[in-house]
N, C-alpha and C positions, 0 to 999 in steps of 0.2 A: 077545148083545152084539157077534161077529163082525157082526150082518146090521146093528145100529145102525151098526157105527162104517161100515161099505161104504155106507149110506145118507145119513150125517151129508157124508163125504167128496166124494158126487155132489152134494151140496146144495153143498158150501164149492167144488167145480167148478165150478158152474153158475153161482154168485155170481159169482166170478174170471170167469167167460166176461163175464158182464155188466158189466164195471167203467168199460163208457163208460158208463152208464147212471148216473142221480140212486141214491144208497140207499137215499133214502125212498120212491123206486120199487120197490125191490126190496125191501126190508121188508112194503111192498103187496101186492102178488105172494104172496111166501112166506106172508103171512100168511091170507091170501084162501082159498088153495090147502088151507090147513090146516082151514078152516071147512068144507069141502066134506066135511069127515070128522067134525067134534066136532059140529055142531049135527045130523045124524043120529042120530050114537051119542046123543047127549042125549036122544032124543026115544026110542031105542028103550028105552032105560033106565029111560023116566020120572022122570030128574032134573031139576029147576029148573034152569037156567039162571042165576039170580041166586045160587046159592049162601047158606052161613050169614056167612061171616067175611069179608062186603063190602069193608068196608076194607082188609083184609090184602089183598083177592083185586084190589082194585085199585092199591095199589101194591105187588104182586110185580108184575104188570103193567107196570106204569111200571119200576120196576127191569129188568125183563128186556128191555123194548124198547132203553129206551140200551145196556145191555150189547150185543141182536142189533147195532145200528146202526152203534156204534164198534168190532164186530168185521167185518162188512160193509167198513167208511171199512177198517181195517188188512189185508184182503186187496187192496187199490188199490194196497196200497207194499212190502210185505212177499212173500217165497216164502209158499206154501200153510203148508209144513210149521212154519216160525216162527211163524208169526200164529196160529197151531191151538194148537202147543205153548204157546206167555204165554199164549193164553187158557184150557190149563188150570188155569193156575197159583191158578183162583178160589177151589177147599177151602183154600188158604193163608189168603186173605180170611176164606173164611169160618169157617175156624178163628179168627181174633181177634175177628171180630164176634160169637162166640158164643161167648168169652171173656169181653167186658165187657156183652153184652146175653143171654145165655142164660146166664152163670155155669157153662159149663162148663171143665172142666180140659185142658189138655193135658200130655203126656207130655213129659219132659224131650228125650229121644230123638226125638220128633217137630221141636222145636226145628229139631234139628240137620238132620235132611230138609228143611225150608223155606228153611236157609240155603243148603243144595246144591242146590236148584231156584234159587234168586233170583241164586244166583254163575253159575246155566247162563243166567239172564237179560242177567245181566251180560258175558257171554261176547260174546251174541246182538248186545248195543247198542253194545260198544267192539272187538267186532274180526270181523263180519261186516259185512264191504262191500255186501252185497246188501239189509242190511237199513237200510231210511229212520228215522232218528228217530223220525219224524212216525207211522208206520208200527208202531213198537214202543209207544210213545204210548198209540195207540188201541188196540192188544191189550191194556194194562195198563189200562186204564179201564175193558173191557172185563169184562176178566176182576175187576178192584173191584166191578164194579153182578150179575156175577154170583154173586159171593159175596153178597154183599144177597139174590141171590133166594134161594139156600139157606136164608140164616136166614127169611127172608119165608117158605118153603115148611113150615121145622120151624114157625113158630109156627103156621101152620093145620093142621099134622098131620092128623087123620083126618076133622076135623069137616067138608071139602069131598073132593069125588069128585075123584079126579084128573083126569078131562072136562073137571070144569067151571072148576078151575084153568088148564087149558090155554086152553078155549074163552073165558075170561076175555080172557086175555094175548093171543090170535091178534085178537078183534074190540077192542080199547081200540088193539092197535098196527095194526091195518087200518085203522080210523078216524082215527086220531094221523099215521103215515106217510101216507094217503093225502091229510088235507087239507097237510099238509107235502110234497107231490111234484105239487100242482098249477102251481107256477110253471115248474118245469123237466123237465115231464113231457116225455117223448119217444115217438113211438107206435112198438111194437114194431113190425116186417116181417118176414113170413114162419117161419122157423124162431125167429124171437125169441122168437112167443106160445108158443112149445112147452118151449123152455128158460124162460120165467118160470113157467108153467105148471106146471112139473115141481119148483117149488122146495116148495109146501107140499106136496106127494106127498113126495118125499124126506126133508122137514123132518119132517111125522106119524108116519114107518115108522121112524125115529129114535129120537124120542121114546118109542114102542109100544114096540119092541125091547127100548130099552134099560130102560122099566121090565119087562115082562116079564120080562128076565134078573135084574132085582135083586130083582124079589119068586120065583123061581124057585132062587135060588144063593146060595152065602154071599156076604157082599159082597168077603171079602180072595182068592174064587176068579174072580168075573165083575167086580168094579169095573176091576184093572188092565188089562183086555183091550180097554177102552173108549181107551184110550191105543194100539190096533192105526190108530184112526182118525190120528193123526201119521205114523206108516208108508206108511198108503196116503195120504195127500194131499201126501207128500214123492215116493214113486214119480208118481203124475199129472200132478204139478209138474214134476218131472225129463220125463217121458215127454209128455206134452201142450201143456205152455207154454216148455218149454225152456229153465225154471227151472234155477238153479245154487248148490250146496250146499257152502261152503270147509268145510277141516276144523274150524275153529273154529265154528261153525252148527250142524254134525255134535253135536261135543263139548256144548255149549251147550243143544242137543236133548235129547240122552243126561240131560245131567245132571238137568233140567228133570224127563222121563221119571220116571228112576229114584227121584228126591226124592219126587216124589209118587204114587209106585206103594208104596215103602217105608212112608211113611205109612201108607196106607191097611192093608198088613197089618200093620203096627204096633197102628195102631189096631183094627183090627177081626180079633186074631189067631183062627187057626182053633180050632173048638170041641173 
């Protein structure tokens, strides 16, 4: 989970480096990047490509791309570490979406964690100066269409290979962003092809990692360390872009953090 969240963070740096760049350029990029890995593995696997649960696997798809898109648009306006943190706020999401479309329960107790992430939101939007409206906006939409993919991901459960889920979502949003980045494409120079390049490498070994540690651990020992990724993209920020962090942003962070770390072993207490 360490090596996802150091991977996830190179990727939300790399993005940030790019931000004169169109999105749906960079959504291109990342996605392209990642094909270079799924449609191998497909092949050495001998899995179909078309998968069983069409439908679902094309709109997780569609859900996961606007979610990448509008978290992309919120690193333009937003510090690294803000824009990372709202967008984890999506198990909140998709906690209520699979409230009223999976019929499941939640914990009273839980509750009370989602109001202490959303007050760290609220912290974020009325008294951090560094953060744009517009900016916090897009991380909350963000982080809505990715609670979508979770429920999208529980209902196809085991019947699709996780490859071909991914490999799904990388060629629907390569196709999608790419004919969307043809008006305002711009041609990379020099060190540019190497940082767009590097986005689906980063983006894949993410992805990998992070399932790896969840089919490898319990989830209330390896899920919250996936939140190490807020830490180091706040140090990068600080250190790289000579981002600035009031203590209210600080707090706001924390709170965010801790609500939905708590959750999670709440929910998933140790055996």
């Amino acid at each position: 989970m360490i090596i996802s969240a150091l991977a996830f963070t190179l990727l939300n740096t790399f993005v940030k480096e790019l931000r004169s760049f169109d999105v749906y350029q960079i959504v291109f990029f990342r996605s392209i990047g990642s094909l270079f890995f799924t449609i191998p593995l497909l092949y050495k696997f001998k899995l179909s490509p078309l998968g069983n649960k069409k439908t679902l696997l094309v709109s997780r798809s569609i859900v996961g791309l606007i979610s990448m898109v509008f978290f992309f648009k919120s690193l333009k306006y937003l510090p690294m570490g803000s824009a990372v943190s709202i967008r984890y706020i999506a198990p909140i999401f998709a906690a209520f979406f699979a409230l009223f479309l999976l019929k499941e329960k939640i914990k009273p107790i839980q509750w009370f964690f989602f109001v202490l992430a959303f007050i760290g939101v609220l912290i974020l939007e009325g008294f951090d100066g560094n953060a744009k409206s517009i900016g916090l906006v897009y991380a909350l939409i963000s982080a809505l269409f990715a609670g979508l993919v979770y429920i999208s991901i529980r209902k196809i459960g085991t019947q699709d290979h996780p490859l071909v889920v991914v490999n799904y979502f990388m060629v629907i949003s390569a196709v999608i962003a790419g004919c969307l980045s043809i008006e305002d494409w711009v041609q990379p120079l020099g060190k540019e092809w190497l940082v767009f390049l590097s986005l689906g490498v980063f983006g894949y070994f993410g992805q990998m990692y992070m399932t790896k540690a969840m089919q490898m651990g319990e989830t209330n020992q390896v899920a919250p360390l996936k939140y190490l990724e807020v830490l180091f993209t706040i140090g990068v920020g600080l250190f790289w872009f000579q981002e600035s962090y009031s203590l209210y942003s600080v707090l706001g962070i924390f709170l965010i953090v801790s609500g939905l770390t708590l959750n999670i072993l709440i929910k998933n207490p140790t055996k």
